[in-house]
N, C-alpha and C positions, 0 to 999 in steps of 0.2 A: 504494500500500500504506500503512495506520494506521500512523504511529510507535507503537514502542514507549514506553512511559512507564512511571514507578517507580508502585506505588500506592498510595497514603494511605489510612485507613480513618477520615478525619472523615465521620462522615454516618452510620454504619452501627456505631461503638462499640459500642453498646449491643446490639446483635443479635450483634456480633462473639462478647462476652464470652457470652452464654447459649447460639451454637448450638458455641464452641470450649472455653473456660472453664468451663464451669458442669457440665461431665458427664463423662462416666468419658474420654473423648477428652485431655480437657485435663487432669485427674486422674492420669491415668497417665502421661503427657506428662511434668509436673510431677516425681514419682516416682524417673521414671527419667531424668532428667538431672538432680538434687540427688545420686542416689543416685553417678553420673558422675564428678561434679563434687568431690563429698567424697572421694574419693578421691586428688584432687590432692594432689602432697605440700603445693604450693604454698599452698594454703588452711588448711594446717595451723598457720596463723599466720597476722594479720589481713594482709588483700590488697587494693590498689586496685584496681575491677575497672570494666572500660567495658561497657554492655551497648547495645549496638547496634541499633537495632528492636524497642526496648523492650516497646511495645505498652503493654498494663497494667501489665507488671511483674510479676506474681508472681514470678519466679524469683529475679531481683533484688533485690528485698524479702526473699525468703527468706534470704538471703544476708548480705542487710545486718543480718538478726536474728541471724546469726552472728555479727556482731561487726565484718565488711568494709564499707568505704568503695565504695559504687556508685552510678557518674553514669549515668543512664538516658538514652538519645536517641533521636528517633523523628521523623518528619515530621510525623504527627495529632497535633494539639494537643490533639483530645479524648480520645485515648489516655493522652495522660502526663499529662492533669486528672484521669483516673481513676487512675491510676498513685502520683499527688502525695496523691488523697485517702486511698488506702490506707495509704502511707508514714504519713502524722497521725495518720489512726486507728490506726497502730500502735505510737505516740510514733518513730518512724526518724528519727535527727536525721544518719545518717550516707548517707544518699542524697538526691542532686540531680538536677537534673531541666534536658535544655535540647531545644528543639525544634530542631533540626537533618539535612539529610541526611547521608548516610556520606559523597559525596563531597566536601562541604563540610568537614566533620570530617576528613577526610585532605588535606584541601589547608591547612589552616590547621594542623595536626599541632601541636596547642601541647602536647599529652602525649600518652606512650605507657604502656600500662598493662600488667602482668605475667599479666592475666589478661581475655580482650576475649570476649564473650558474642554471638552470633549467630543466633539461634534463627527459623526459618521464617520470614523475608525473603529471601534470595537468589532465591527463585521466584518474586517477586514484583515484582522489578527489570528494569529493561527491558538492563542488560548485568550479567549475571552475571558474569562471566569478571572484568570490571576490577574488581568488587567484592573478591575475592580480594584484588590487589593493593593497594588502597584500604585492607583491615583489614590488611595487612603492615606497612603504616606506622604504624598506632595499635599494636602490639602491640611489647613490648618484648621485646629480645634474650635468645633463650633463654624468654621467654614462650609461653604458651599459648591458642592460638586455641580455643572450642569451638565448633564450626558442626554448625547442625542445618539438613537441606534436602530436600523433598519429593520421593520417591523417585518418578521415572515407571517404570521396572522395577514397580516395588510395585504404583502405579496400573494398570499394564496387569496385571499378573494378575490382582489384585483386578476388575475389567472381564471378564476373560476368563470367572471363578468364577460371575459373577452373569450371564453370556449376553450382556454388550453387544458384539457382533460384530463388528457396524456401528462402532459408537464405535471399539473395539480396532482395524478398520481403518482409517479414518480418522487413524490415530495419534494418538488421544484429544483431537482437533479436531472443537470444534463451533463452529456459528455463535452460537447464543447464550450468551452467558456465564453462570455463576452467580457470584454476587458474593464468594462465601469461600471460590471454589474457585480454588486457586495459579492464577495464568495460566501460566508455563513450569516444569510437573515436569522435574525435572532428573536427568541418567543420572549416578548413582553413580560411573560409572571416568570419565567427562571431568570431573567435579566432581575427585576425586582428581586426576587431571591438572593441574587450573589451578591446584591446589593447589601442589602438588610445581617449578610453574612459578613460581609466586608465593615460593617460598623456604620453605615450610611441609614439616615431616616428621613422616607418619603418628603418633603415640602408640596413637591406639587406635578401635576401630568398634563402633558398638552400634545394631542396631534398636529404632525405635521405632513399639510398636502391629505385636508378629510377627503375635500373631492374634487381638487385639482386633477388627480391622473385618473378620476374614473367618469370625466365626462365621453358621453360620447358623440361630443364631436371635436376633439381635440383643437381645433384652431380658436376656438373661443378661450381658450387658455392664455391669449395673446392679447385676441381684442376685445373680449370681458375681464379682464386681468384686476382692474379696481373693485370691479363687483364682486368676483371671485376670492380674492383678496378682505373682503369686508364680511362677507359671510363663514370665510376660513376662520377670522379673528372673533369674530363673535358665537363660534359654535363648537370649535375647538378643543375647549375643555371640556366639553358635556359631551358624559354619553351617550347614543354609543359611538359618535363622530368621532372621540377622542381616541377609540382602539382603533380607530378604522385608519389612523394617519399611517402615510408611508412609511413615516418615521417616526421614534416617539422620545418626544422632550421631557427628560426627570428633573428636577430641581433636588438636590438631595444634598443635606446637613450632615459633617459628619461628628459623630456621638464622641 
């Protein structure tokens, strides 16, 4: 059997950022984790904050335009060169930049930060589960985790809506892979679990993308994007929209 392995996205940047980044997917994305995230009381005054698989950055750059202290970290080096050039061009002199993995970063633990940023890596990690415990350690007491991670609940209905049978039984295992597609979607209540095992307690649940990816007629995704957008953010955390998100935003305190 293939080991699993964590996976980098040097090589493939630049597609990354136009088929995730650059449209109403990563738009709304965006939205609604700022939208999240402001609401911390914690933020209501400037915050050292870690962001975790960085990637580009945008979220973090956002943040840092707030007026917060954020060190971006990421394995792709050509992520956080795209990430460093944004920071410039937007004069941010309060974000840093270091290529490293998570588990290197909690083995060396030389800070822990009040506010640690996780966003669509977990399912892309060859062991999730120790990940949990890994960002326990960078987060400081009574700090806040926010972890966002690809829902397979979400992906199998979404499969189901659109007729892929076959796929749906298979358990959404095929042989070839596509290159931006998570390799392990992960079930929302064992996520909660390794959570709550890791020393983490719930704050709060928010989908992301209730029913952006299950219109059907896709170009309205574009050119109702505000509408879309308005009804995302007002129905998002109530069930059962909120299980139904692509992805699912935790807010989580650690104990």
């Amino acid at each position: 059997m293939k080991q699993k392995t964590d996976r980098s996205f040097d090589g493939i940047a630049a597609k990354f950022s136009r088929n995730i980044y650059d449209n109403s997917k990563g738009k709304l994305r965006q939205h609604v984790l700022l939208r999240d995230l402001n609401e911390l009381e914690l933020l209501r005054q400037p915050c050292n904050i870690l962001d975790v698989g960085a990637g580009q950055g945008q979220l973090a750059l956002a943040l840092a335009k707030q007026g917060h202290s954020v060190h971006l970290c990421d394995i792709s080096a050509e992520m956080l060169q795209m990430a460093r050039q944004q920071a410039d061009a937007q004069g941010l002199s309060t974000a840093s930049f270091q290529q490293i993995s998570l588990s290197e970063l909690a083995s060396s633990q030389v800070q822990q930060y009040r506010l640690v940023l996780c966003h669509a890596m977990l399912e892309w990690l060859a062991e999730p589960q120790l990940a949990l415990a890994q960002l326990k350690q960078l987060v400081a007491p009574a700090g806040v985790l926010s972890l966002m991670f690809y829902n397979k609940d979400a992906k199998r209905f979404a499969n189901m809506v659109y007729g892929n049978f076959d796929y749906v039984a298979a358990d959404l295992q095929v042989k070839k892979k596509v290159s931006l597609n998570p390799q392990h979607p992960l079930q929302p209540a064992e996520v909660l679990q390794w959570c709550q095992q890791a020393g983490f307690t719930l704050l709060g649940k928010t989908g992301v993308r209730c029913f952006h990816d299950y219109l059907r007629e896709p170009q309205l995704q574009q050119s109702h994007y505000q509408q879309i957008l308005a009804l995302e953010l007002q129905y998002n955390r109530t069930e059962p929209y909120a299980s139904l998100g692509r992805y699912q935003h935790l807010l989580l305190r650690a104990d």
